[in-house]
C-alpha positions in Angstrom: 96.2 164.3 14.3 92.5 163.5 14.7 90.9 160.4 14.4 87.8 160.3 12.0 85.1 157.6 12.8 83.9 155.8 9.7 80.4 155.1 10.4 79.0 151.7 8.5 75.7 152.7 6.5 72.4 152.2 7.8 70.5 148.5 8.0 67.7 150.4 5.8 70.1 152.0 3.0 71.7 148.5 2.1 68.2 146.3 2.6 67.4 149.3 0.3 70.4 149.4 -2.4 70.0 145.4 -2.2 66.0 145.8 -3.0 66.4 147.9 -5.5 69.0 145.9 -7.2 67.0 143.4 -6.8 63.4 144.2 -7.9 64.8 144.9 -11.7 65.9 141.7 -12.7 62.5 140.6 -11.0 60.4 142.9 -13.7 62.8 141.7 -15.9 61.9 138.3 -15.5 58.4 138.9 -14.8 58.1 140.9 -18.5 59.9 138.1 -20.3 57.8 135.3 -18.6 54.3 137.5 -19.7 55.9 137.4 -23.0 56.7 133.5 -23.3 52.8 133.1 -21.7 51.5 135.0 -24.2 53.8 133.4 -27.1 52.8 129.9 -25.7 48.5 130.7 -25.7 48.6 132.5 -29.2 50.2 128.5 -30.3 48.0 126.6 -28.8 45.2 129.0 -30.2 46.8 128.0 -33.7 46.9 124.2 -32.8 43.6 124.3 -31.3 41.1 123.9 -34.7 44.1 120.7 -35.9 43.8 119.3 -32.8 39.8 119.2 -32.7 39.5 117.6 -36.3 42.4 115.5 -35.7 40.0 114.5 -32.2 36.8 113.9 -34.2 38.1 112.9 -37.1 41.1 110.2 -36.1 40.5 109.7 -32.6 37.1 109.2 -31.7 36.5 107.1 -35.4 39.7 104.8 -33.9 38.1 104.2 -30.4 35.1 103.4 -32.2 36.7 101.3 -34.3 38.3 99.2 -31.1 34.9 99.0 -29.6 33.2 97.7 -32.2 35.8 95.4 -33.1 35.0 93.5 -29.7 31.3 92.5 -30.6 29.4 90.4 -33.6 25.6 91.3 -34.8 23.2 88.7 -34.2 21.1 87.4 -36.7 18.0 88.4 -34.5 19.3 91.8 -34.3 21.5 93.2 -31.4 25.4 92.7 -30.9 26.8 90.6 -28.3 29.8 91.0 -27.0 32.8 88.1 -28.4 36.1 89.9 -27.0 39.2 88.8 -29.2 37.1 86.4 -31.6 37.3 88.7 -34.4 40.9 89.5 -34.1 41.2 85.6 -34.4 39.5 85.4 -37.5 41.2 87.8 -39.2 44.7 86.8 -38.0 43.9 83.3 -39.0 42.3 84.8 -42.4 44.7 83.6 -45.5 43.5 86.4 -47.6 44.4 89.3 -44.8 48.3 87.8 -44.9 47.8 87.3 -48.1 47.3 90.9 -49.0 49.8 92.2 -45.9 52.4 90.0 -48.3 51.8 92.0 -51.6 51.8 95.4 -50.2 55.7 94.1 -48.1 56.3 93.4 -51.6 55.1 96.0 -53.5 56.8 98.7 -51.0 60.1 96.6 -50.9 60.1 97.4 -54.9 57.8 100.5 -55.3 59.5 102.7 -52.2 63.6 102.2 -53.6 62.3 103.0 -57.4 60.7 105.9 -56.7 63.2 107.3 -53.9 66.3 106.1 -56.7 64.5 107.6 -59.8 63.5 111.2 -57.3 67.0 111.6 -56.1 68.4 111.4 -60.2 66.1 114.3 -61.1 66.5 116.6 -57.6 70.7 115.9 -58.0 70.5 117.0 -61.8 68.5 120.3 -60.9 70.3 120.7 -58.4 73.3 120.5 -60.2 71.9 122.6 -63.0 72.5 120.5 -65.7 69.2 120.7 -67.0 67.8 124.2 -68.1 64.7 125.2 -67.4 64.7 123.5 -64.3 61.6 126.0 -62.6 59.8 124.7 -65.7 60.5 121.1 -65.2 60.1 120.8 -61.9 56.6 122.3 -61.9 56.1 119.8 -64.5 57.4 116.8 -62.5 55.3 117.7 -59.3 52.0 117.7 -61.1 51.1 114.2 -60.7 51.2 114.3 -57.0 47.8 117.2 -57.5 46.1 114.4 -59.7 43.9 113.1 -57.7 44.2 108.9 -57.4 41.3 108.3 -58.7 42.0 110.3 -61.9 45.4 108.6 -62.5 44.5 105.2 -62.2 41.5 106.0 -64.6 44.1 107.7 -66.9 46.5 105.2 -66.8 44.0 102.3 -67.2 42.7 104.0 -70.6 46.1 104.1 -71.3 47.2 100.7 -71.0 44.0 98.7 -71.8 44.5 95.3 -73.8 43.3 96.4 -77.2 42.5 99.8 -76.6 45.2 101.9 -75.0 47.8 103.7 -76.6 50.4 102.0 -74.9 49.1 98.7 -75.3 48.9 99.6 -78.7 52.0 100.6 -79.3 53.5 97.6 -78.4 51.7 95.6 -80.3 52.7 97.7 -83.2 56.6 97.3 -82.0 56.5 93.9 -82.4 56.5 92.8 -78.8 53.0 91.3 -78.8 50.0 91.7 -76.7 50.8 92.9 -73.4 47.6 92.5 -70.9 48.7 94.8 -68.2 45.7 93.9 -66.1 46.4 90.0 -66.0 47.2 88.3 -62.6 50.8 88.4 -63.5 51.0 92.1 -64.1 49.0 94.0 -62.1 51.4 93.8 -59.2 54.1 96.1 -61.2 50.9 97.9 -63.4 50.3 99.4 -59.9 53.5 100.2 -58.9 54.1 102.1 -62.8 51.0 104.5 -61.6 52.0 105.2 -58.0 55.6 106.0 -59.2 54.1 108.2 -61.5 51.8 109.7 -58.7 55.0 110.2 -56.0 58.0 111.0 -57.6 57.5 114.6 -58.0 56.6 115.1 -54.1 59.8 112.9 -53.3 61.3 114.3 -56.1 60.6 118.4 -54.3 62.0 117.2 -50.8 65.2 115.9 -51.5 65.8 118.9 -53.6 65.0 121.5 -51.3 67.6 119.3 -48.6 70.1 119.3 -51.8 69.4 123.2 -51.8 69.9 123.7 -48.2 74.1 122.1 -48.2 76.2 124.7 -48.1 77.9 125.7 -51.7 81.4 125.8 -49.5 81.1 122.1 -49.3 80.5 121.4 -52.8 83.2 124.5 -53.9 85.7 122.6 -52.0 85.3 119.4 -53.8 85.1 121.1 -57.1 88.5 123.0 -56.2 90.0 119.7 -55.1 89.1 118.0 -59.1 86.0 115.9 -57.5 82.9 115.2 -60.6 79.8 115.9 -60.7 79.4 112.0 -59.9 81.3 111.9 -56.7 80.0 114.8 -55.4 76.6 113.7 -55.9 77.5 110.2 -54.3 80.0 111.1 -52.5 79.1 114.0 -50.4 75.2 115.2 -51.2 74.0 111.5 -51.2 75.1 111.3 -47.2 74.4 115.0 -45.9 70.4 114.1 -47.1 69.9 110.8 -45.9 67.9 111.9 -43.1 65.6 113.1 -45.8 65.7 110.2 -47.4 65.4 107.9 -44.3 62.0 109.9 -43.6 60.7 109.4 -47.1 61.3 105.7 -46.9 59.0 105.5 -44.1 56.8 107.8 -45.4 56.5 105.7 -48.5 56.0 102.3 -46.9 53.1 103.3 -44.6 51.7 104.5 -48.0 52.0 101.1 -49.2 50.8 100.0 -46.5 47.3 101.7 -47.3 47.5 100.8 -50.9 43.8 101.0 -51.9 42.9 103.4 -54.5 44.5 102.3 -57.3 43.8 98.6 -57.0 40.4 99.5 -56.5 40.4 101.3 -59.8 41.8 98.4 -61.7 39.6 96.1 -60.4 36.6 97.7 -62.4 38.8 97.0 -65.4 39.6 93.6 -64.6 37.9 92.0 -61.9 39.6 89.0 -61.7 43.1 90.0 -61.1 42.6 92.1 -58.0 41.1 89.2 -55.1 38.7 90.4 -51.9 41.9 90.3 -49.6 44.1 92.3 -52.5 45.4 94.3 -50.2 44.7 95.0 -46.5 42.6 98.2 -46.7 40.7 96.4 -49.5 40.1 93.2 -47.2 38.9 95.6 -44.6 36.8 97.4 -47.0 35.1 94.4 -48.7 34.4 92.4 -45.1 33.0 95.8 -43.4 30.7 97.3 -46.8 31.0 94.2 -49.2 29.8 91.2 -46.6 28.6 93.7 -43.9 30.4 92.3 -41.3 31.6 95.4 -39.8 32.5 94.1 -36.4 35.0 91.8 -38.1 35.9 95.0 -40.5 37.1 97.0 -37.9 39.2 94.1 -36.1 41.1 93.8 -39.2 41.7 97.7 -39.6 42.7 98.0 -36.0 45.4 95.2 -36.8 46.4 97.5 -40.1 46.9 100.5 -37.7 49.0 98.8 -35.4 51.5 98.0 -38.1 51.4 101.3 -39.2 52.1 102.5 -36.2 54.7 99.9 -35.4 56.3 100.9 -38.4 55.9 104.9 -37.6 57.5 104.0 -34.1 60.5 102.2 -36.0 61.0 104.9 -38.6 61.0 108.0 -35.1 63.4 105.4 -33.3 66.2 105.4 -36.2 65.6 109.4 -36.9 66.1 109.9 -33.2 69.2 107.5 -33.3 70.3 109.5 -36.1 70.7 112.7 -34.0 67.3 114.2 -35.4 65.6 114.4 -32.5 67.5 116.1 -29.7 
């Protein structure tokens, strides 16, 4: 019997089988990598324009606004420079806190109406109860496309003391005349026409989240003898409140800002909305009414940091939801 040597294969064929083996997953990776460059530019080329105007349109205005908010004009002409001083005069300003007061309270009222009264319509088209639903919807959402000015105009035709059809009408009921632009009701006059204005846009996000549960979720319950009530409370009402969470955020910086519509009334009835009204309207009326712009611009940088205290609040409990990941 004959032994046969069993040569072991050249160096160069294995460094070669191993190359080879080798060098695909490379092109592989190399091909893939081109791609996800080439994904990544063609975004940043469709952020590129939003991120300019948000640059000269946000950014630089809000530096400018922190600059200037450190210097006074002189009455000689010229600014000097005063540091803090103007962020001392507005924070010791009654009418500033004054108007960041009503706008807490006009959001702590305005915000759950129109959030309560948005989720009642989405939940009954959602539920289908209501036919023609496309119709009504479109209907619902057309006040958010009214511009603000327009509203409050509309509105304050509407209710004007002696004049408007509303105010009118209750004269006629029996319940007397109603001036909806005294002191004592311009507060809740306000909120009326920004309910109007925001329902339908709160009203078309909560649906589309009440459209997106699954229909297994809501068969189940059905199958198991829930109502239409408990599985609106019950089980839609929790799987959307991260919609709803946002909105409430959304809607208080909105209050925050409250300016058009006071502004509006105030044309109507000057002496129900004050120079420190609201925040923005402070700000407005110290910068363009008294032209001290210096001191203007401390009080809007003062408004923007609530803001964005709040906007860092509402991101904090989204994230702590789970929303962020």
């Amino acid at each position: 019997m004959s032994q046969q040597l069993i040569h072991p294969p050249a160096l160069g064929a294995v460094g070669d089988d191993r190359a080879g083996g080798s060098k695909r997953p490379q092109r592989r990776r190399s091909a893939s990598s081109r791609r996800e460059s080439r994904r990544e530019r063609a975004g940043a080329a469709f952020i590129a324009p939003h991120m300019l105007m948000l640059g000269l349109f946000m950014l630089v205005p809000t530096v400018y606004a922190v600059y200037s908010s450190l210097f006074a004009t002189k009455l000689i002409g010229g600014r000097q420079w005063v540091g803090l001083e103007n962020y001392r005069t507005v924070l010791h300003s009654s009418e500033f806190w004054s108007g960041v007061v009503r706008v807490l309270v006009f959001g702590a009222i305005q915000v759950p109406l129109t959030l309560a009264i948005a989720f009642g319509f989405a939940a009954l088209f959602d539920a289908g109860v209501i036919r023609g639903s496309r119709f009504l919807r479109t209907i619902y959402f057309m006040p958010f496309a009214v511009p603000g000015v327009v509203a409050s105009v509309m509105w304050s035709f509407l209710l004007l003391p002696g004049f408007g059809s509303y105010a009118k009408a209750l004269d006629r009921l029996g319940l007397g005349h109603v001036d909806f632009f005294s002191s004592r009701l311009i507060l809740p006059t306000i909120m009326l026409i920004v309910i109007w204005e925001w329902t339908g846009y709160n009203m078309t996000i909560l649906y589309t989240s009440l459209k997106s549960i699954p229909k297994e979720v809501t068969e189940a319950a059905i199958m198991e003898g829930a109502s239409l009530w408990r599985i609106i409370v019950h089980i839609k009402l929790p799987m959307v409140m991260p919609s709803i969470v946002m909105l409430v955020f959304l809607n208080a910086v909105g209050a925050l800002q409250l300016f058009t519509e006071p502004s509006i009334l105030a044309s109507f009835q000057p002496q129900a909305v004050s120079f420190g009204f609201t925040p923005t309207l402070f700000v407005y009326h110290t910068a363009v009414g008294s032209g001290e712009y210096e001191l203007g611009a401390a009080a809007a940088v003062i408004l923007a940091l609530i803001i964005g205290a709040l906007s860092v609040a509402g991101f904090a409990v989204r994230r702590r939801n789970g929303e962020f990941r």
